[in-house]
C-alpha positions as CSV (number, residue, x, y, z in Angstrom):
1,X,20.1,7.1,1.6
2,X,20.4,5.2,4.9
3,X,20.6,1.8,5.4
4,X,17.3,1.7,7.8
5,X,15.3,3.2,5.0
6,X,16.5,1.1,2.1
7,X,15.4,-1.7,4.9
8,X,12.1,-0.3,5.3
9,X,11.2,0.5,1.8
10,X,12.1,-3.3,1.2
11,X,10.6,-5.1,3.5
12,X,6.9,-1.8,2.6
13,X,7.3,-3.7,-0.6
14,X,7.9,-7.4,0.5
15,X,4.4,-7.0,2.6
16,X,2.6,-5.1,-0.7
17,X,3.4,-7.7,-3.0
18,X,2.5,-11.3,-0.3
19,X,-0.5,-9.2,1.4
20,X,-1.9,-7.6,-1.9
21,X,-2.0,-4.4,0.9
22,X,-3.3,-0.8,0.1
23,X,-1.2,2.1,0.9
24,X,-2.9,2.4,4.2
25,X,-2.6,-0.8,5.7
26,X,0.9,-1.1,4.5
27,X,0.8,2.5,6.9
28,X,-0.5,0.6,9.7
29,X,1.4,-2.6,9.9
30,X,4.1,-0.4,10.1
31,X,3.4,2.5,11.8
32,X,4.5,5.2,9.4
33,X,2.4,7.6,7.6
34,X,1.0,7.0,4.2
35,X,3.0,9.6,2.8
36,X,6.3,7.9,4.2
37,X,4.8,4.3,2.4
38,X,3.8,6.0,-1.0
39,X,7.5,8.0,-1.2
40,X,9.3,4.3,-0.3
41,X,7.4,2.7,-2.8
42,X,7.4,5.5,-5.8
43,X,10.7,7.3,-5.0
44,X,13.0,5.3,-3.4
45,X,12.2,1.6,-4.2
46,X,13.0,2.0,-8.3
47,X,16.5,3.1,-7.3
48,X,17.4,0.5,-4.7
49,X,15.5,-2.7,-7.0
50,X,13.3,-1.5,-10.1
51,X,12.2,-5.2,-10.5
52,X,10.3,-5.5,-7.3
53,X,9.4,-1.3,-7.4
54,X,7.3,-2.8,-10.9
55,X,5.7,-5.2,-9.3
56,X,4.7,-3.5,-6.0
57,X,3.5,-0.7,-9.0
58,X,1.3,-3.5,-10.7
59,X,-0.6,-3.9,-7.2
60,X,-0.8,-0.5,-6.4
61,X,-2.6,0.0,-9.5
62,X,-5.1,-2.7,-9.4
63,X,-5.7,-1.8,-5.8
64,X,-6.6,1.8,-7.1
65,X,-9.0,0.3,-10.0
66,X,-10.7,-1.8,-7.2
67,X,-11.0,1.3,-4.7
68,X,-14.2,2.5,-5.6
69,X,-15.6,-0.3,-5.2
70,X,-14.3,-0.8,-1.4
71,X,-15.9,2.3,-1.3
72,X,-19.3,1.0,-2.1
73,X,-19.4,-1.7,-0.1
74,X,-18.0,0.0,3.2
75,X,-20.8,2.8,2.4
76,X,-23.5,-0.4,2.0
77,X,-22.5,-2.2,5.2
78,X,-22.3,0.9,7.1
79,X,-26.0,1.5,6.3
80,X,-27.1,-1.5,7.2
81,X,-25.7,-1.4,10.3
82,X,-27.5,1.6,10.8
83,X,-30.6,0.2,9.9
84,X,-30.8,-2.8,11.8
């Protein structure tokens, strides 16, 4: 693997774990694809450092309990928006 990706998958991680990110906004900060994010973080990351690969796992997973109800509230504001 290259250096520059090991470097990218590190510092994906560093910014899930301090920012409490989803996938996506980890995709924006740093303007790669979600695809590119979610194989760094499930792929790549356990081979370079499996200790932070489980943690950056334990916030991914609690970010995809908590998804549905993002969901519901972006679905609520929006239609109050509308509305007012």
């Amino acid at each position: 693997m290259k250096d520059y990706i090991e470097e990218r998958a590190l510092e994906i991680a560093k910014h899930i774990i301090n920012q409490k990110a989803t996938v996506r906004q980890t995709a924006n900060v740093f303007g790669v694809s979600k695809s590119t994010v979610h194989k760094d973080v499930t792929e790549r990351l356990p081979r370079i450092n499996p200790l932070i690969a489980s943690r950056v796992k334990l916030v991914l997973e609690k970010n995809k309990a908590e998804r549905h109800i993002r969901g519901g509230k972006a679905t609520k504001m929006k239609y109050k928006a509308i509305n007012d």
